[in-house]
Structure formats: structure tokens, C-alpha cells
N, C-alpha and C positions, 0 to 999 in steps of 0.2 A: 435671154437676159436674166441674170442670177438675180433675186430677193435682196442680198447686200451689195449692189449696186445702187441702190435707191432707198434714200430717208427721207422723212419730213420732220420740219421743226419751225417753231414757234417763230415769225417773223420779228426781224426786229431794226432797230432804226437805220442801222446802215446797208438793209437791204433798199432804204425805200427810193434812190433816184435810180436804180436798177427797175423797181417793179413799177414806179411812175411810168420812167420809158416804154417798158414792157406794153404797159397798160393802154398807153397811148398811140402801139402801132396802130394802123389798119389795120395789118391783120386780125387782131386782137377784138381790135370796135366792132366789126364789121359784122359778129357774132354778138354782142352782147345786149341786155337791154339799154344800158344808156351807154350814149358813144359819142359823148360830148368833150373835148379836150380837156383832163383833169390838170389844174394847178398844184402848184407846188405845196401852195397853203393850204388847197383843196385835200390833198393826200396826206400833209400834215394830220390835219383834223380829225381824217378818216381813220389815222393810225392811231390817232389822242382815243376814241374811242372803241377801240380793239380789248380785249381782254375782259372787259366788262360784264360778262356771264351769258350774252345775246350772241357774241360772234368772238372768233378767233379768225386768223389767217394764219396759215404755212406758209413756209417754204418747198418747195420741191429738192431736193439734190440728186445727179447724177454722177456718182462716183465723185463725189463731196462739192459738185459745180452746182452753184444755182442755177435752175433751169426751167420752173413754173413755182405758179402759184395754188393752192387750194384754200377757197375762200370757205369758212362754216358760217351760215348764217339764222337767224330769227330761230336761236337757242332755245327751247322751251322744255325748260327742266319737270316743269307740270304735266305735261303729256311726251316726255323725253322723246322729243322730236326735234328736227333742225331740218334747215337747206341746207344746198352744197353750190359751187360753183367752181372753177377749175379751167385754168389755161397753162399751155408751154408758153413763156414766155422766148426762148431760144428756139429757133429755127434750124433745120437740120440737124436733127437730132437722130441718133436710130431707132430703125422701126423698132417700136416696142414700147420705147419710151413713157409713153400717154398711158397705155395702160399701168406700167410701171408706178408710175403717178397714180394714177387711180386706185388701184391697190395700198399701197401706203395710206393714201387719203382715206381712205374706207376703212383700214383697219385701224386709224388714230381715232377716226369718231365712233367706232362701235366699240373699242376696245378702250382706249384712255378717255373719251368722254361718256363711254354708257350709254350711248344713242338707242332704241328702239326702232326709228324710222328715220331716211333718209330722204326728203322730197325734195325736187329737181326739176328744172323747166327748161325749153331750147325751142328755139325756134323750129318751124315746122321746117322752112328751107333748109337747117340748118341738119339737114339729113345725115353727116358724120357724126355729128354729137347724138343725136335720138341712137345711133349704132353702138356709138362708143357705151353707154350707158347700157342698151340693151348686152352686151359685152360683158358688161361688170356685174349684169345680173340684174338690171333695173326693170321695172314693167311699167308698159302705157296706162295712167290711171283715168285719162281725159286727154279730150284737147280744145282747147280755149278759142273758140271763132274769132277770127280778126281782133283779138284781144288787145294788141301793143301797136303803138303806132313807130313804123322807121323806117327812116329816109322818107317821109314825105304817105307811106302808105301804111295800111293796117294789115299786122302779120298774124297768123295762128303761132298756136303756142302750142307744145306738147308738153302735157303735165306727166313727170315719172314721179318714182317710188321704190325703194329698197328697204327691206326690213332687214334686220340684227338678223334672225334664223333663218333668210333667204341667201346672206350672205355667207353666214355658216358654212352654208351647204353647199353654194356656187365657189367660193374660195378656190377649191380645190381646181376648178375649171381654168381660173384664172391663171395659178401658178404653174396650171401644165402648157396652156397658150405663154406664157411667157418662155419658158425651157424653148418653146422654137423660136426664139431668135437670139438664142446661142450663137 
């Protein structure tokens, strides 16, 4: 999968009954910490407050189609740190893809917001995601005992981590795993 196959960009309002839907698959929930049906006003609001120096959202594009999302969140210009979160929102997509996305998302916040550290959370089940990350270069910094409660029970949490010069240097890792799925 070539590097100019995939951008990210700035989400904007006539993305939002696409990334509502998106957001509100199961699929989607079923991985997340809240997985409560969002409204419409609900994602309004959430969009009213984007941009505001604490959080951005992307877009994902493959080959100019929207196809996930990359949430940056709890911006912290004083210790130039942030979260991240991240989903395909389109299903059967080719293999590659997610990474594809990850790449992009990783080098919009180290590169155009200056990020130092990237911290990242996933369910302990949620054993794809801990991979994908470990993948992109991310490391286990903790994990949170029965921290979150969902669907009724208390889940572990895996606390990750990626710094600006860890990604530097794995970079290169990623964009030779991508060439194989050429």
C-alpha cells in the first residue's frame, strides 16, 4: 500500500452524519469506552467543541474516500503531550489499511502539532488493538486492574505510549510493512 494512497484532514461538518453512523456501529462500540448510542445534538456539540486547542479530530482518506476517523485528545501544550484514539469506520477495506491510518495519524500529531508523547488506552480484550499499537511502535507502560466498567462488568485497561524519537526511528518499520501489501 503506497503512502499516497492515504491522508488525513481536519474533520469537518459534512463529514458528521457519516462519522455519527460510523460511531454508532457495533462494531465500533463494542471496542470503545463509552458505547452509549450518540444523538445527533449529542455529536453536534461534540463537533462545537473541536478545534479548541485540547482536541482535534481527522479524517482518514483512502484514495480520497472517507474511511475512519483519528480522534487527538487532552492536548497539553505544557507538557506537549496528548491522547489518541482511532477507528475504520468502513468495513472491508484492504489489508493494510488501519496501519495506513496510523501512520498518517502519527505523523500529523508529531509533525504538524509538535506532539512529544503519545498516550493510548485499549481494552485488555481488546487484543488487536494492544497489537496494532505495539505495530506502530507503541509500548506497554501499565495496565489499569478492572479499571472501566462494560457491558455490565469491569474491564483491564492497557495503558500505551509513543514518543516523537521512538517514532523517528520505527517510521521506517512501518513504511516497509506497508510496501507488502502492494
Amino acid at each position: 500500500m503506497r503512502l499516497t494512497e492515504g491522508k488525513v484532514r481536519l474533520i469537518n461538518e459534512h463529514d458528521l452524519s457519516m462519522v455519527l453512523a460510523w460511531r454508532n456501529s457495533e462494531r465500533i462500540t463494542r471496542n470503545m469506552f463509552s458505547d452509549h448510542v450518540i444523538t445527533m445534538e449529542e455529536h453536534q456539540r461534540w463537533f462545537a467543541g473541536l478545534n479548541t486547542g485540547t482536541r482535534v479530530c481527522l479524517i482518514f482518506e483512502l484514495s480520497c474516500r472517507p474511511v475512519g476517523v483519528v480522534n487527538v485528545t487532552d492536548i497539553d501544550l505544557d507538557n506537549n503531550k496528548c491522547s489518541w484514539g482511532f477507528y475504520l469506520g468502513e468495513a472491508g477495506l484492504p489489508k493494510g489499511t488501519g496501519l495506513l491510518m496510523g501512520y498518517h495519524g502519527l505523523q500529523f500529531i508529531f509533525e504538524e502539532l509538535d506532539i512529544r508523547k503519545i498516550n493510548s488506552q485499549a481494552f485488555a480484550f481488546n487484543e488487536s488493538s494492544v497489537k496494532y499499537h505495539k505495530k506502530l511502535g507503541f509500548r506497554e507502560e501499565g495496565l489499569l486492574i478492572k479499571e472501566t466498567k462494560k457491558k455490565g462488568r469491569f474491564e483491564d485497561v492497557v495503558v500505551l505510549a509513543l514518543f516523537k524519537d521512538q517514532w523517528q526511528q520505527h517510521r521506517i518499520k512501518v513504511e516497509n510493512a506497508l510496501m507488502k501489501y502492494e
